[in-house]
C-alpha positions as CSV (number, residue, x, y, z in Angstrom):
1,X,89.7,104.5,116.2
2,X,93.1,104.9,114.3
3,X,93.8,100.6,114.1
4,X,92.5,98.2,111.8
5,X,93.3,95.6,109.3
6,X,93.2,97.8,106.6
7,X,93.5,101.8,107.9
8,X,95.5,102.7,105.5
9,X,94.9,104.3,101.5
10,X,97.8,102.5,99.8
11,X,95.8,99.6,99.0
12,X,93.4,102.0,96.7
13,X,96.2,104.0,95.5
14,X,99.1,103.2,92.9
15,X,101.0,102.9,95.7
16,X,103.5,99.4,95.7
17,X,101.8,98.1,92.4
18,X,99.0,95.6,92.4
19,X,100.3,92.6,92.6
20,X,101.9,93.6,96.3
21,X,98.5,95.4,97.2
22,X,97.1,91.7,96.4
23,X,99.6,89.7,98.2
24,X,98.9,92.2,101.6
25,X,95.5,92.2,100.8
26,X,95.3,88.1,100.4
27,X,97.7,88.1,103.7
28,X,95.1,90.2,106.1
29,X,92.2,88.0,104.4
30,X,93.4,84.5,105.7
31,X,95.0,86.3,109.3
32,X,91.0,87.7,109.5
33,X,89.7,84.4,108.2
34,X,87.5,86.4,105.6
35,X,86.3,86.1,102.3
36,X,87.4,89.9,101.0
37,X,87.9,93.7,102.8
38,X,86.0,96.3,102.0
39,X,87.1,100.0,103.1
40,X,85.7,103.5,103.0
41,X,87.0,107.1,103.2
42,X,89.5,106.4,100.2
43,X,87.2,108.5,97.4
44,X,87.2,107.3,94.0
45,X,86.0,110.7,93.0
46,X,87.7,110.8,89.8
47,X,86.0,107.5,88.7
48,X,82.5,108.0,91.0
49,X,83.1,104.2,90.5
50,X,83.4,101.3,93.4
51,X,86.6,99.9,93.3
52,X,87.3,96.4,93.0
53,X,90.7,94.6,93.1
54,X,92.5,91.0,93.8
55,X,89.8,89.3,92.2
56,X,87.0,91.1,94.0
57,X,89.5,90.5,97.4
58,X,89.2,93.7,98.1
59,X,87.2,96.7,97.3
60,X,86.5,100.3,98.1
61,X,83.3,102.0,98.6
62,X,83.7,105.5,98.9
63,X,82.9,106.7,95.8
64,X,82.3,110.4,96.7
65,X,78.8,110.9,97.1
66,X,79.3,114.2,99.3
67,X,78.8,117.5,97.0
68,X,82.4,118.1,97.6
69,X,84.1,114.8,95.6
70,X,80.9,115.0,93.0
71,X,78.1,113.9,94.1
72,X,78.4,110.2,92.6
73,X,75.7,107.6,93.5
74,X,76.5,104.3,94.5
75,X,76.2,101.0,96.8
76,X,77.5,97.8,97.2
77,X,75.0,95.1,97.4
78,X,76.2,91.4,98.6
79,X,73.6,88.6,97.8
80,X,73.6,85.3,99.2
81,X,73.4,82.3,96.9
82,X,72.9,79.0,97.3
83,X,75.7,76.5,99.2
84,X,77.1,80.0,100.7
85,X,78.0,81.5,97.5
86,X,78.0,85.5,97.1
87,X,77.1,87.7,94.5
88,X,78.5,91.0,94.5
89,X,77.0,94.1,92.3
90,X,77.5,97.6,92.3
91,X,75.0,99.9,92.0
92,X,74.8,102.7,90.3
93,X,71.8,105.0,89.0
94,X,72.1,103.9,85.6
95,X,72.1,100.2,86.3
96,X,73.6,97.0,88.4
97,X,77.0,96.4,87.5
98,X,78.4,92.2,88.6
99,X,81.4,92.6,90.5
């Protein structure tokens, strides 16, 4: 599938500046009637690092764990809380990182 809310690598890039990227990405959230986007297949192999952005709005997975992009380790983990509120961490081999 080539459609989607989101098919598109100039949010994760330098592309427009952040504070456009925030206002599209705050627009899709509301139209979608979400909380916050998360995309893949945009590696952050320079960083190996998951990539949040708007205030955790919107973040990007893909942190190039194939051999190719450098073999970085990572996953997103989403925790419920109490009264519907989320938690979001990174992980990492080295640790848990709070998003």
């Amino acid at each position: 599938m080539d459609i989607g809310p989101i098919w598109s690598r100039v949010h994760a890039t330098e592309e427009g500046g952040e504070i456009e990227t925030c206002k599209r990405i705050e627009e899709t959230k509301k139209a979608l009637g979400v909380n916050r986007l998360i995309s893949g297949h945009t590696p952050q192999y320079r960083t190996g690092k998951i990539l949040s952005i708007c205030n955790g709005g919107y973040m990007v997975i893909d942190v190039g764990i194939s051999r190719y992009y450098g073999a970085h380790l990572a996953a997103l983990e989403i925790v419920e809380e109490e009264e519907g509120k989320q938690n979001v961490y990174a992980l990492y081999p080295g640790g848990k990182i709070k998003l």
